[in-house]
N, C-alpha and C positions, 0 to 999 in steps of 0.2 A: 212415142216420139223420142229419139234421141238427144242428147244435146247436139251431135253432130251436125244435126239439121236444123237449128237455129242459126242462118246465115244472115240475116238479114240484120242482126244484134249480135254482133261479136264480142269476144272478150274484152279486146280492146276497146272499140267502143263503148261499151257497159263500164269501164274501167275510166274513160273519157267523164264519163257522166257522172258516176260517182264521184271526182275529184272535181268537177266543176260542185255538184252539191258543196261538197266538202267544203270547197272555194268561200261559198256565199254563207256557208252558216259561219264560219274561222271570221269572215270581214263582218258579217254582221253580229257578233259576238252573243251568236246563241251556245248556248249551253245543255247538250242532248241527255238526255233520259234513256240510259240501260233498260232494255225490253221492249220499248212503246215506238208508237210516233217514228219519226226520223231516223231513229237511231236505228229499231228495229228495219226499218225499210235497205238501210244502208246494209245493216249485216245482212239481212238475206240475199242480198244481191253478189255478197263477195261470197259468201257460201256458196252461191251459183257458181263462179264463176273457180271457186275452188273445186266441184267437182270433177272426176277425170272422164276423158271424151266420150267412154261409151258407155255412161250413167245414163239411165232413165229416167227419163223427166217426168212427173207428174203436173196435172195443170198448177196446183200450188205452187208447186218451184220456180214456176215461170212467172205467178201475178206480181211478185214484186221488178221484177224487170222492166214490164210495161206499165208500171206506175212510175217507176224511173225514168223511162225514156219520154214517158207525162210531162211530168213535174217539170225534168229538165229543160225541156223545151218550153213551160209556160215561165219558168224563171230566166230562161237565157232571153222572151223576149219584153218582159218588165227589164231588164239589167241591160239591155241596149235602145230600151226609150229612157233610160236615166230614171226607172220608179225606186224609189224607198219599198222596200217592202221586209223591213227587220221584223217588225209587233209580230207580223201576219206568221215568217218562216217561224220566228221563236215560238207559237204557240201551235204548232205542229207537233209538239213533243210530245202528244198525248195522242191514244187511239189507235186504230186500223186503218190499214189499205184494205182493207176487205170489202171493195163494194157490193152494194147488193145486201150484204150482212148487218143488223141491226145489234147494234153493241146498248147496255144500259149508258144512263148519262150521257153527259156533252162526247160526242167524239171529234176533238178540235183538230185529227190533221184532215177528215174528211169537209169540217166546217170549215176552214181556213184554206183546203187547196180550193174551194168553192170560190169565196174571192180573189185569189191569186188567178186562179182559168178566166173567171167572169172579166178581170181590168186588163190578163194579159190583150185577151182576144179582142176587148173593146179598142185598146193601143195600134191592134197590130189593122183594125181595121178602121182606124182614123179619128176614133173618139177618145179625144187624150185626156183620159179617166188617169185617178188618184186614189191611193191607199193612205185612209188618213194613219201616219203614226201614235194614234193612241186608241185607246179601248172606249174610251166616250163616244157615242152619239155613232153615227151611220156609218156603214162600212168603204164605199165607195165612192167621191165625188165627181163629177163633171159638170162647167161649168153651173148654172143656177139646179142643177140636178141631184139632188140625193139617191143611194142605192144604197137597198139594205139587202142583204144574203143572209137565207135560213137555209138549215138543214132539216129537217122534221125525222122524225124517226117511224113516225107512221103517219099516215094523213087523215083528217079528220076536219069537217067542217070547223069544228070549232076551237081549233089550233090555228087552223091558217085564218079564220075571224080575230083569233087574237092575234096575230102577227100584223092582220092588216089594221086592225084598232089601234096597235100600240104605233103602227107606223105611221097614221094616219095624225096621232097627236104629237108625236114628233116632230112630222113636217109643217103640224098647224103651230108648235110652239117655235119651229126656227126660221116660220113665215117661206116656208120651200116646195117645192113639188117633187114626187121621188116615184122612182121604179122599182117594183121587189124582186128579186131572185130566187127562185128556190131549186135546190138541188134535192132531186125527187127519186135518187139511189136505192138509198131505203126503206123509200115511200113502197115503191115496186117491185122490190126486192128481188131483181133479175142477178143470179147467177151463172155462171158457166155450168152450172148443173142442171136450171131450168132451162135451158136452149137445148133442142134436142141433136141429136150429131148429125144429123141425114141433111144436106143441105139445102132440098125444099123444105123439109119442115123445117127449118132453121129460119128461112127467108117467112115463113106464113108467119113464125112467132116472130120473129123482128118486129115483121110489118102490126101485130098486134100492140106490140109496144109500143111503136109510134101513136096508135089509136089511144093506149089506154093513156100517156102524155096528152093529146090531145083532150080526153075526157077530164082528166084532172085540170087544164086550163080552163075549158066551157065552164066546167063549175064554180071556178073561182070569178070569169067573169058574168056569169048570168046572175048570179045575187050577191057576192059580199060587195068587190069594187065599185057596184054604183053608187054606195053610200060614203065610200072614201074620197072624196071629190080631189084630195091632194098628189092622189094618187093616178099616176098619166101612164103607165104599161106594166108588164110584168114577162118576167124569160122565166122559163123552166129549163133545169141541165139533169140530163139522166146520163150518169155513168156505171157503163157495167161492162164485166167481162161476160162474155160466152164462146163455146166452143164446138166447131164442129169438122167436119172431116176433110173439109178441101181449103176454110182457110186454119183452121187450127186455135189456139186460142187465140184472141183478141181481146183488148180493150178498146170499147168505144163510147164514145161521147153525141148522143143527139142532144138537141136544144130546139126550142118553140117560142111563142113570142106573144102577145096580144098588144093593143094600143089604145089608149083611153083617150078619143075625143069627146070635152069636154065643151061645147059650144056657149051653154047655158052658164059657163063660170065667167063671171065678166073678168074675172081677175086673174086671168090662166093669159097670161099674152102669150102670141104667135111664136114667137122666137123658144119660148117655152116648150111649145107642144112641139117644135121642131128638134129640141134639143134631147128629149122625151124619144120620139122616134129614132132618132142616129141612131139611141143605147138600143132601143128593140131590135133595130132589124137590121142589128149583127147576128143578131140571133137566131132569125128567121127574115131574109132579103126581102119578104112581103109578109109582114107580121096584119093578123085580124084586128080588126078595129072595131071596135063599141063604141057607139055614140051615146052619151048620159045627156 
């Protein structure tokens, strides 16, 4: 692949987006980290964009682009519903773009673009969700709703049992009802490498992904949630590049949904459980439902 034949992301515009980033971190007075995180994300894009026209691209060169052209579009539509989101951008400074790829320790720009995607897209679709500004207590509020976003690095029944325990006493100690999120990148670890380029097989493996998404929700709701009773849905977000030969690389984003009716809780009011679904099924426009 050429650069020449990247039309559809030009220089300019790559250059547009870079400077709006720039924009938000300079007003939010983050302060970037040499090598990592943001900073890194930034240089390799202007490295792109410094190359000369008939360089060859490899797919590397290209993931930071479309995690740019990501980002900036989930920031430009939090910054025109009026959202705060400083904590969230400043603690991007740490980690990879590299989805799919499982890094040691926290990786905070994967864990925090999790909540920046999850509140932009709830805004953009009528659920005027909040970023709270500080590191205390839940990540995402809407009205009587709490949302907590995990990353896991691998998945394991008894990670996301503790995620939903510890969440579970959370909401029992702030007297709340909450949704969990999980961004399941690299739970699954799809890469541009594991899609194969022939673009049936490309379409079969997709379609696998969706299933194995799927499977990872059945499990979470056929035994841990019905014991978390404060607990009313959960989304799952898988982001990953792959590449293949007629659309080239890509990054994309599915998402799934389930929904916890709760009949037997006398203390779950209606307006609750409706506030519960809004958040799901952004996620998924007819998100599954479990009855407890």
């Amino acid at each position: 692949m050429l650069k020449s034949d990247i039309k559809f992301y030009n220089n300019v515009l790559i250059q547009t987006d870079i400077d709006f980033l720039k924009y938000q971190i300079k007003k939010r007075g983050v302060t970037l980290i040499p090598g990592t995180g943001l900073q890194k994300l930034i240089d390799d894009c202007l490295a792109y964009i410094a190359l000369p026209p008939d360089s060859l691209i490899y797919n590397t060169t290209l993931k930071p682009l479309l995690v740019l052209y990501s980002l900036s579009d989930t920031l430009r539509m939090l910054w025109l519903k009026r959202k705060d989101f400083a904590i969230q951008l400043s603690a991007m400074n740490s980690g990879t773009y590299e989805y799919g790829t499982v890094t040691p320790g926290e990786n905070n720009f994967k864990d925090f673009e999790l909540e920046l995607f999850s509140t932009a897209y709830l805004n953009e679709y009528g659920v005027i969700a909040d970023l709270p500004q500080h590191t205390a207590g839940n990540d995402i509020l809407y009205k009587n709703i709490e949302i907590q976003c995990k990353h896991p690095e691998v998945f394991t029944r008894e990670k996301i049992d503790r995620f939903l325990r510890d969440f579970q006493s959370s909401l029992q100690k702030n007297q709340k009802y909450g949704v969990l999120g999980i961004g399941i990148d690299d739970i699954l670890q799809f890469t541009d490498n594991s899609f194969p380029i022939d673009y049936e097989a490309f379409e079969k493996a997709y379609r696998r992904t969706l299933l194995q998404q799927d499977q990872v929700l059945s499990e979470i709701f056929d035994d841990t949630l019905r014991f978390c009773p404060r607990v009313l849905g959960l989304f799952i977000i898988n982001t990953h590049f792959t590449f293949n030969t007629t659309m080239g690389l890509s990054l994309m984003k599915t998402t799934n949904s389930g929904f916890c009716l709760r009949p037997n809780a006398k203390d779950v009011p209606e307006e609750t459980h409706i506030q519960a679904y809004e958040i799901v099924s952004v996620f998924n426009n007819k998100p599954s439902i479990r009855t407890y």
